[in-house]
C-alpha atoms as a printed R data frame, in Angstrom:
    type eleno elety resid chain resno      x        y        z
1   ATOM     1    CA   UNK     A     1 -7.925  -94.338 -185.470
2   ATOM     2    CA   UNK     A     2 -8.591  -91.096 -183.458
3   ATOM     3    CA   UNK     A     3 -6.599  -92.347 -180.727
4   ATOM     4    CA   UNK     A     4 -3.847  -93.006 -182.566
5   ATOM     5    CA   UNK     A     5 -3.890  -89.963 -184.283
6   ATOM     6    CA   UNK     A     6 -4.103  -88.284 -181.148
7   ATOM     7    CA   UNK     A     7 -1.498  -90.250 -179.550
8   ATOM     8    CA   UNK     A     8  1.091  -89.298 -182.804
9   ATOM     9    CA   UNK     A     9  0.302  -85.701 -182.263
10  ATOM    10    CA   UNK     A    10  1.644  -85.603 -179.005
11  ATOM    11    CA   UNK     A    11  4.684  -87.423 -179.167
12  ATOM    12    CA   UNK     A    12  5.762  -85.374 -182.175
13  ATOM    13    CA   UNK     A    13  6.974  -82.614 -180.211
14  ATOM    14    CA   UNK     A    14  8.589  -84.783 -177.529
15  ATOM    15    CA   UNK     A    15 10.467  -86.466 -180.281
16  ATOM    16    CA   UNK     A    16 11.427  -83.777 -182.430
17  ATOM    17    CA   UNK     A    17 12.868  -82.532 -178.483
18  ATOM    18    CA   UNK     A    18 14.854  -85.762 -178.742
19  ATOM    19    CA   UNK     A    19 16.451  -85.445 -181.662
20  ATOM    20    CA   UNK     A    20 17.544  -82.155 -181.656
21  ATOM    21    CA   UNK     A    21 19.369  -83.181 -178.056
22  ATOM    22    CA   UNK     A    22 21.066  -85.405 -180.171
23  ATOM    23    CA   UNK     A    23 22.112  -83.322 -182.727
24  ATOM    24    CA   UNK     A    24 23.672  -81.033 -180.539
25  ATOM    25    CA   UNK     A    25 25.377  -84.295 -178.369
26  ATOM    26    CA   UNK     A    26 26.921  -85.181 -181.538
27  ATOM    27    CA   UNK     A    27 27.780  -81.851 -182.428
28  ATOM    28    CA   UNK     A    28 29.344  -81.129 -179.192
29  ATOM    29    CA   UNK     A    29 30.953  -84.750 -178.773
30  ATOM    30    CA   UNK     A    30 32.656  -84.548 -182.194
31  ATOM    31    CA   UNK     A    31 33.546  -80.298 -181.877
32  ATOM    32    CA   UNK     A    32 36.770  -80.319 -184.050
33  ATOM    33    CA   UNK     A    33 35.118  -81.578 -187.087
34  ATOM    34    CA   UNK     A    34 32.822  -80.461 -189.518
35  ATOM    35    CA   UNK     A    35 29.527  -82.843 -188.830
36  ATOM    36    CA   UNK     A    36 27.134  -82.366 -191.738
37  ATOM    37    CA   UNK     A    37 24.127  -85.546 -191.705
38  ATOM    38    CA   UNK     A    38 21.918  -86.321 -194.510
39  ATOM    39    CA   UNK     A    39 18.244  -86.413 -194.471
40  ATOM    40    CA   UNK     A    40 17.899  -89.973 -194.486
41  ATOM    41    CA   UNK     A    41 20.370  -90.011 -190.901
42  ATOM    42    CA   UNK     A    42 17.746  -87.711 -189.462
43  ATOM    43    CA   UNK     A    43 14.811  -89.693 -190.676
44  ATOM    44    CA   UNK     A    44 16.686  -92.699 -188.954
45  ATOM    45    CA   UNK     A    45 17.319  -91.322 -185.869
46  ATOM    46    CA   UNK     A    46 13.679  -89.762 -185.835
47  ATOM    47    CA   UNK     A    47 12.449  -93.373 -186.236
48  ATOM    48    CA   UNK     A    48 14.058  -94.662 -183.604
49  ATOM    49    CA   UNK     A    49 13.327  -92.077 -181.167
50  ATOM    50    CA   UNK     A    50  9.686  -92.020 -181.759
51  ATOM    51    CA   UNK     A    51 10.225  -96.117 -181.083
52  ATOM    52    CA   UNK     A    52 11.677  -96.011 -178.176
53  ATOM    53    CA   UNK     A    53  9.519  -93.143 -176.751
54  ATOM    54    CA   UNK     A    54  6.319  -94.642 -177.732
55  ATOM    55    CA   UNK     A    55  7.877  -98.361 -176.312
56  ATOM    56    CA   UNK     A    56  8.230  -96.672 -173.109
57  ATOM    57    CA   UNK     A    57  4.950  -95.095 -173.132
58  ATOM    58    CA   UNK     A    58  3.091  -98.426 -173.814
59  ATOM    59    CA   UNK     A    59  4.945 -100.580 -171.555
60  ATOM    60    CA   UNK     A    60  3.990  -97.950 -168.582
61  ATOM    61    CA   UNK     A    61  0.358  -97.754 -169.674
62  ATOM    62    CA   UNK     A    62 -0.102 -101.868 -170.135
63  ATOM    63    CA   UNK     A    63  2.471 -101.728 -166.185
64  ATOM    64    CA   UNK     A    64 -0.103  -99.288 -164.857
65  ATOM    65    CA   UNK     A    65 -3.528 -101.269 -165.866
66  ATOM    66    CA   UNK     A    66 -2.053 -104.658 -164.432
67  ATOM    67    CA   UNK     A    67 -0.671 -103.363 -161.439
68  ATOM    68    CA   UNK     A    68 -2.452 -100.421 -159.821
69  ATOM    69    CA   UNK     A    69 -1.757 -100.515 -156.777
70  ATOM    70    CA   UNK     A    70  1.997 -100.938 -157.603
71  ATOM    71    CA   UNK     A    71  2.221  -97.860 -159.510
72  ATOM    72    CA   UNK     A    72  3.132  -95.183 -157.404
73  ATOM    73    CA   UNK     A    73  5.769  -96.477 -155.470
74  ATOM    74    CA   UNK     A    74  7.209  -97.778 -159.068
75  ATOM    75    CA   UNK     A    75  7.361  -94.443 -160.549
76  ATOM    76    CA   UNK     A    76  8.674  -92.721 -157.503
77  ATOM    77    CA   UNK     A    77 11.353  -94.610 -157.314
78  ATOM    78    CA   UNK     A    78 12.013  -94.731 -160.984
79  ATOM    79    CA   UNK     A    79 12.208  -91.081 -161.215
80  ATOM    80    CA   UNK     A    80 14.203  -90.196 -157.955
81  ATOM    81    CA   UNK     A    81 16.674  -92.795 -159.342
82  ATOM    82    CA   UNK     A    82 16.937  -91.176 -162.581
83  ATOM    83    CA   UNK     A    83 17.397  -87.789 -160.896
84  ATOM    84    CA   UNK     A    84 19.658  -88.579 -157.799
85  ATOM    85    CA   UNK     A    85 21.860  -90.739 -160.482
86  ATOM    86    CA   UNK     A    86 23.923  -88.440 -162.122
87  ATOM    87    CA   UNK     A    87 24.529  -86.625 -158.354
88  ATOM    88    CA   UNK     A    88 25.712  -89.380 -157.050
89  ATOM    89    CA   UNK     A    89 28.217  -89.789 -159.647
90  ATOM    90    CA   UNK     A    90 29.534  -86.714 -159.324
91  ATOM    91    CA   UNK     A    91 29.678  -87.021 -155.670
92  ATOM    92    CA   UNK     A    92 31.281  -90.105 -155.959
93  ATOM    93    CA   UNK     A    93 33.623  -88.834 -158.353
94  ATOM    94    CA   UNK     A    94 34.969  -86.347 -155.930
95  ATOM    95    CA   UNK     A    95 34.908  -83.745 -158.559
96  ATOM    96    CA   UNK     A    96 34.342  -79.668 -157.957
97  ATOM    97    CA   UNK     A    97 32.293  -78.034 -159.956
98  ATOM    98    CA   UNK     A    98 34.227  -75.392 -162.693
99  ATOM    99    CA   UNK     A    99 35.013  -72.387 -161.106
100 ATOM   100    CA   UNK     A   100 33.345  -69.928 -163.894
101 ATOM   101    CA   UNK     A   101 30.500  -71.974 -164.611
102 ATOM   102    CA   UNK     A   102 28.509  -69.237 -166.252
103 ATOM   103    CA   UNK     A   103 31.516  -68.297 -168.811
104 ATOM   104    CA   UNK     A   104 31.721  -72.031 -169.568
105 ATOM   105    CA   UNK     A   105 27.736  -72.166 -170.197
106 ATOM   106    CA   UNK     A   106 27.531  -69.044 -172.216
107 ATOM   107    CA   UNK     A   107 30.648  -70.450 -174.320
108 ATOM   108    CA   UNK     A   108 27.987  -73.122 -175.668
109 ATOM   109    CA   UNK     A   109 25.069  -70.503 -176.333
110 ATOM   110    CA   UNK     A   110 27.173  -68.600 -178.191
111 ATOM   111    CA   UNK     A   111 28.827  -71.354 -179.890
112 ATOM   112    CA   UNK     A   112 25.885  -73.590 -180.627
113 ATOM   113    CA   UNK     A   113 22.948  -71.105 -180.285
114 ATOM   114    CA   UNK     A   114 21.192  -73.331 -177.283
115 ATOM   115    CA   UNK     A   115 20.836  -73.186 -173.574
């Protein structure tokens, strides 16, 4: 019970991280309307957030007991992958990147109140 206790404090934050990026993703996806959500839409997305996070976090606990010696080069690779991706898109892409990327940024902080 301690565990578990302990284990649900923790992944509050990281959750509560979650949902406010999507929040603002919706917020920003859907800028020329009004967006207001009621509790219960937060309380869903919430839920299945803290499912998915806490999926992720027992599958790679349960991966990591089985197969030890497998784990590095697993992870490694995992997270290079998940970083290099969204480069390699863009390289791909053949795109530049804006010209006044600092306006463009400070446009959102002002507009949204993050960043």
């Amino acid at each position: 019970c301690a565990y578990f206790y302990s284990f649900s404090e923790k992944i509050f934050p990281i959750v509560y991280g979650a949902l406010r990026c999507n929040i603002l993703a919706i917020k920003i996806k859907y800028d020329d309307y009004d967006i207001s959500m009621k509790p219960a839409a937060y309380l869903c997305i919430f839920l299945w957030r803290s499912f998915e996070i806490a999926t992720r976090v027992i599958i790679l606990v349960l991966f990591s007991s089985v197969l030890q010696i497998w784990i590095l080069p697993v992870v490694l690779v995992n997270f290079f992958s998940f970083f290099f991706y969204p480069w390699i898109q863009f390289w791909k892409s053949k795109c530049t990147l804006p010209e006044n990327i600092e306006k463009a940024l400070s446009n959102v902080d002002r507009k949204y109140g993050y960043v």
